[in-house]
Backbone bond lengths (Angstrom), bond angles and torsions (degrees), N, CA, C in turn:
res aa  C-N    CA-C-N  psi(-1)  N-CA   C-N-CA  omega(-1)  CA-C   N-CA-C  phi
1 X - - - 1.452 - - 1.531 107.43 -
2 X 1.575 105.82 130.65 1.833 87.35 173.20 1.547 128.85 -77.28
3 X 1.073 114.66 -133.55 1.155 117.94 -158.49 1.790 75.71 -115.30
4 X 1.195 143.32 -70.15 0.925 147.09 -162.44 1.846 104.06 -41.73
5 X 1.346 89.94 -62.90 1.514 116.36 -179.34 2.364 111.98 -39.15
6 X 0.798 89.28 -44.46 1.272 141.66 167.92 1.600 103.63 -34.88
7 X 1.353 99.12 -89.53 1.558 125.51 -175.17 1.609 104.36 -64.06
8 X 1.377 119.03 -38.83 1.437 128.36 169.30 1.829 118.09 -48.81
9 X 1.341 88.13 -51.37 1.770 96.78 172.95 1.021 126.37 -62.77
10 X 1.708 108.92 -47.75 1.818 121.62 164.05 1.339 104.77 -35.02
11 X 1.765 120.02 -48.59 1.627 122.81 -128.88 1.672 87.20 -92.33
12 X 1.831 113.11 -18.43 1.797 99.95 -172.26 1.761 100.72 -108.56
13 X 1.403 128.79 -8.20 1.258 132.35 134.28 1.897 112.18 -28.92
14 X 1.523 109.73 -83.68 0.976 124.99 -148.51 2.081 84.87 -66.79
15 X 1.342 130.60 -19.14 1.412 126.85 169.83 0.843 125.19 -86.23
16 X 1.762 129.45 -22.14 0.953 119.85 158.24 1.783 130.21 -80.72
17 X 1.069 100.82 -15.96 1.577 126.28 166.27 1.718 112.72 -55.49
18 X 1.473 107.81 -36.23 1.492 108.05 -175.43 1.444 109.07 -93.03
19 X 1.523 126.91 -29.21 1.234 129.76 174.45 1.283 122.74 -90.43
20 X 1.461 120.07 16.18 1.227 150.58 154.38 1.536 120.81 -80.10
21 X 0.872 101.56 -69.34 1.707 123.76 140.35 1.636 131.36 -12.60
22 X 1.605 92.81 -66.46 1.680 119.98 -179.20 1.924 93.71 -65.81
23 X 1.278 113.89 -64.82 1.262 125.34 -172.11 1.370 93.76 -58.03
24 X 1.150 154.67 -74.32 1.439 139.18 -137.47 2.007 89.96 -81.53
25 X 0.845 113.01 -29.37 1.571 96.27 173.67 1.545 132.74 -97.99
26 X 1.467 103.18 1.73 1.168 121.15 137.27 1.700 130.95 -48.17
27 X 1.445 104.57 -38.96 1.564 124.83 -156.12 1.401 79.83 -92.98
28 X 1.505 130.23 -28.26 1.670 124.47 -169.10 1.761 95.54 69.27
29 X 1.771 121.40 52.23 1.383 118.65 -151.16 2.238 76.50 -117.76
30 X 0.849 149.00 134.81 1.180 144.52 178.95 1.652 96.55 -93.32
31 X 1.159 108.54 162.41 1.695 124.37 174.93 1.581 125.36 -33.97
32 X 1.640 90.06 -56.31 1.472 123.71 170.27 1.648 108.55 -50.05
33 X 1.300 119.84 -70.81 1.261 124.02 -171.02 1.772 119.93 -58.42
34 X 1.965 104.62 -23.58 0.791 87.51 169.17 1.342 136.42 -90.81
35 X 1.978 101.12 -18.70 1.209 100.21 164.02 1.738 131.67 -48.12
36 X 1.776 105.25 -33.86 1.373 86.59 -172.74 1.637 113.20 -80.18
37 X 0.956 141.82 -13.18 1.561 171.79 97.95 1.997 88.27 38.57
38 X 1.411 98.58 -48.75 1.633 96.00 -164.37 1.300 84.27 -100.73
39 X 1.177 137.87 -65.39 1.532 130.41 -170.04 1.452 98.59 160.41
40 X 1.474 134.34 39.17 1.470 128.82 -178.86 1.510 113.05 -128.81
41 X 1.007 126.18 159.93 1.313 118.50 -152.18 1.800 109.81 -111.34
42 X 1.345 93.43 -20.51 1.755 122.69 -177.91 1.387 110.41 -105.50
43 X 1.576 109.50 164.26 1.493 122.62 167.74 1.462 135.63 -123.70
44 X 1.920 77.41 20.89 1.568 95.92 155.43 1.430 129.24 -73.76
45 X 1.442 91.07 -21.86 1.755 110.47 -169.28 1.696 94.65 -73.70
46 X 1.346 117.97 -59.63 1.274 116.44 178.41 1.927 130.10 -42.83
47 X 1.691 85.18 -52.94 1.327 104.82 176.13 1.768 118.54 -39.32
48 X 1.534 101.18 -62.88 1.542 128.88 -175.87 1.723 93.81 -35.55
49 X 1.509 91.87 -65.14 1.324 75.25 -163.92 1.463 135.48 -75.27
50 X 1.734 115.01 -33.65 2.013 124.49 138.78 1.331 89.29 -8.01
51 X 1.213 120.31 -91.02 1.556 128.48 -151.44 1.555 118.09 -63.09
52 X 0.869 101.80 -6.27 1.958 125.67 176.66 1.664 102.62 43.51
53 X 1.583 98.79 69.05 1.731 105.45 -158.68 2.071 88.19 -102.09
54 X 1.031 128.99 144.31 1.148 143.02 148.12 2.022 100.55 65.12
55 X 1.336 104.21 43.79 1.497 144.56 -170.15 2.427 93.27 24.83
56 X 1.496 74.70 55.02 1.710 82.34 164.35 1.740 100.42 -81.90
57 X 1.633 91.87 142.92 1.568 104.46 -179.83 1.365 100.88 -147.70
58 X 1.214 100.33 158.25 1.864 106.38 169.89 1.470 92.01 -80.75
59 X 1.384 92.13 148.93 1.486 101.95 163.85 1.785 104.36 -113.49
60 X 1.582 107.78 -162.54 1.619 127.58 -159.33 1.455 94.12 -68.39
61 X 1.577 109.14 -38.90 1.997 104.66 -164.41 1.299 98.09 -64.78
62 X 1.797 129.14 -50.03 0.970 133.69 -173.08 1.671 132.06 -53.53
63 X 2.082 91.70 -32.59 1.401 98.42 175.44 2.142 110.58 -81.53
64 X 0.971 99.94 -28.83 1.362 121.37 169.78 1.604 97.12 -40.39
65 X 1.336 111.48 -105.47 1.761 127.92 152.07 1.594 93.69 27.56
66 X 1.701 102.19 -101.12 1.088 108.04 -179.19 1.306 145.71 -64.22
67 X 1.296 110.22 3.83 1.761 113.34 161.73 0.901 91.96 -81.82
68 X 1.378 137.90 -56.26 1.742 122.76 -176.22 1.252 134.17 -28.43
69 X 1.660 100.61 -51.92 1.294 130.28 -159.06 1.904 90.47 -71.12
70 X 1.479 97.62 -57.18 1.588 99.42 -172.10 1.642 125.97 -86.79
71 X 1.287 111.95 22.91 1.524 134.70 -169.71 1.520 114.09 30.39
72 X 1.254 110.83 48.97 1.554 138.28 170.41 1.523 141.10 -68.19
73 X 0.774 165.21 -81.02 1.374 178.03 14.98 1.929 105.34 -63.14
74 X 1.148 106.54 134.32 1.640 98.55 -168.15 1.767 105.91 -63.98
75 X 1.390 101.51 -20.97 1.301 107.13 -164.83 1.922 102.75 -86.92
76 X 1.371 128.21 23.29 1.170 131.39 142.79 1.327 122.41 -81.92
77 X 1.538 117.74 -7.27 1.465 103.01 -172.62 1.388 114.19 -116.21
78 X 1.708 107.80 -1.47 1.397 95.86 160.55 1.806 130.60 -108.02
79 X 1.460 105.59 126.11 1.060 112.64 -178.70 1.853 117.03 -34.79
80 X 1.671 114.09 155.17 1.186 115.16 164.29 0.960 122.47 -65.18
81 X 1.904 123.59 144.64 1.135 132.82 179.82 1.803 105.04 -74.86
82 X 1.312 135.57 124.25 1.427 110.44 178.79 1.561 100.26 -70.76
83 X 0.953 111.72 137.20 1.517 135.26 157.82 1.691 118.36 -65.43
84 X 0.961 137.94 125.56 1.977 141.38 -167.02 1.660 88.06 -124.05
């Protein structure tokens, strides 16, 4: 992967990370609640990743999880790819 390639993935990480974000405080869902939501007991787990500290990310189980949780279609929670 290049370097370019790279920075692209960071850039829809770091977008899907914020509309993750937007949605759980939408829900008025606190850190905590969402951690236990996935199976964690802390809101460090949550935090880490908000803060996109040590390139923690939700992954698919997690986005899974939470369409459930929020009776969603999974495909509301990921941001658009921009198109060039």
């Amino acid at each position: 992967m290049s370097k370019e390639e790279r920075a692209e993935v960071k850039a829809y990480y770091d977008a899907l990370t914020a509309h993750i974000k937007k949605m759980r405080k939408e829900r008025k869902i606190s850190q905590l609640k969402l951690a236990n939501i996935l199976g964690h007991n802390s809101t460090s787990f949550i935090a880490r990743i908000e803060l996109r500290q040590n390139k923690a990310n939700y992954n698919l189980a997690h986005l899974v999880m939470l369409a459930m949780e929020w009776g969603i279609d999974i495909k509301e929670m990921l941001p658009c790819l921009k198109e060039e």
